[in-house]
C-alpha positions in Angstrom: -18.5 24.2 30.4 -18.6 25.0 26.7 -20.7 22.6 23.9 -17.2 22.1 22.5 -15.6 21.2 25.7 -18.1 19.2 25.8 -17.8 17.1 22.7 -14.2 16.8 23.4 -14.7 14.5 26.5 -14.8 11.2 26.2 -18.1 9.0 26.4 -16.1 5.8 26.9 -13.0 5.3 27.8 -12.8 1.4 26.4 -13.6 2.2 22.6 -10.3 1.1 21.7 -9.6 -2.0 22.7 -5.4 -1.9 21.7 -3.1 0.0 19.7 0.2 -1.1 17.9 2.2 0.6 15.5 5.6 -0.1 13.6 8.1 1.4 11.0 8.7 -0.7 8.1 11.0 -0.2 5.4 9.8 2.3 3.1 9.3 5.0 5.2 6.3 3.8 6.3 4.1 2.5 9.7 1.9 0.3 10.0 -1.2 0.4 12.2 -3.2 -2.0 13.7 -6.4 -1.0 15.7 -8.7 -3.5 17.8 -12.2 -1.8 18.9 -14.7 -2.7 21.4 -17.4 -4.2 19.3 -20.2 -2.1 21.0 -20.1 1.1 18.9 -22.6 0.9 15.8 -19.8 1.9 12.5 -17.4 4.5 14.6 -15.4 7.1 12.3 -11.0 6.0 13.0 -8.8 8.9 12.9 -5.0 7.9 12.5 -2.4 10.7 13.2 1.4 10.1 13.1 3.4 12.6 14.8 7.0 13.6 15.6 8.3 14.5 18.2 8.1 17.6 17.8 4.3 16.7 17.8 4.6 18.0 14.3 1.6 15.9 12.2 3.3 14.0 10.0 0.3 12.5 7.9 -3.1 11.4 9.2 -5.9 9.2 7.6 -9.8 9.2 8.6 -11.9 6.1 8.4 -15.4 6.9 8.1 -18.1 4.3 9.5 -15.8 1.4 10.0 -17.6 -1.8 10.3 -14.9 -4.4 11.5 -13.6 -4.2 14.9 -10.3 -5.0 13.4 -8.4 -2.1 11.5 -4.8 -2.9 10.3 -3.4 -0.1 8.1 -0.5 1.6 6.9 0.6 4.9 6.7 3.4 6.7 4.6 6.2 9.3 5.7 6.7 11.9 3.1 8.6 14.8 2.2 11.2 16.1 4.7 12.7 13.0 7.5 10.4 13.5 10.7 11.7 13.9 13.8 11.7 10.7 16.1 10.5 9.2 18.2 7.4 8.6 16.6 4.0 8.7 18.2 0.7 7.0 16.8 -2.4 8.7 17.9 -5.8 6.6 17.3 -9.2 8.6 17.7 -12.2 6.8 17.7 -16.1 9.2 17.5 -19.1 8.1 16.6 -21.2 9.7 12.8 -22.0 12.8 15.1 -18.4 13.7 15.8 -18.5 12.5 19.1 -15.5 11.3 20.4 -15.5 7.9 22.2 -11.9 7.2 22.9 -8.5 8.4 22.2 -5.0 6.3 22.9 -1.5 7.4 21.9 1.4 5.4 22.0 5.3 5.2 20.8 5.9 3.7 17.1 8.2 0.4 17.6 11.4 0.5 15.1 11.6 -0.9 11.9 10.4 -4.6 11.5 
């Protein structure tokens, strides 16, 4: 097994505690991210996807020191294909990742 394949594997599969994620008017989602409080300031990636798995925009929190994360991302340019999927990455300062959850964006609250 490669270093990278490696790095790619998760350490723990309980980083992320739960995931939600909803369109709101605007052409926007919002996030909200609960982590296991057991990992010293872990680095959130947020990617939202199409279906098409297209990215449709994706932030990164660096060194996050709540457990609690709620956050919103916007949709620009061209309409995305739906469904929409929210992917959450959690990794540690070293770029390890920790956990990983993906799940289906709710309709428009």
């Amino acid at each position: 097994m490669s270093e990278t394949d490696e790095t790619k594997k998760p350490q723990s599969s309980n980083a992320i505690r739960s995931l939600q994620a909803c369109e709101i008017e605007g052409k926007r989602v919002r996030a909200v991210v609960d982590l296991v409080d057991e990992h010293e300031k872990p680095n959130v990636e947020l990617i939202l996807l199409g279906a098409d798995e297209e990215v449709i925009c994706r932030s990164l929190i660096l060194g996050t020191n709540t457990p609690h994360i709620e956050f919103t991302l916007h949709i620009r340019g061209v309409e995305p294909v739906r469904p929409l999927r929210l992917k959450c990455v959690v990794s540690t300062q070293e770029a390890l990742l920790l956990d990983e959850k993906s799940i289906e964006v709710g309709g428009i609250s």
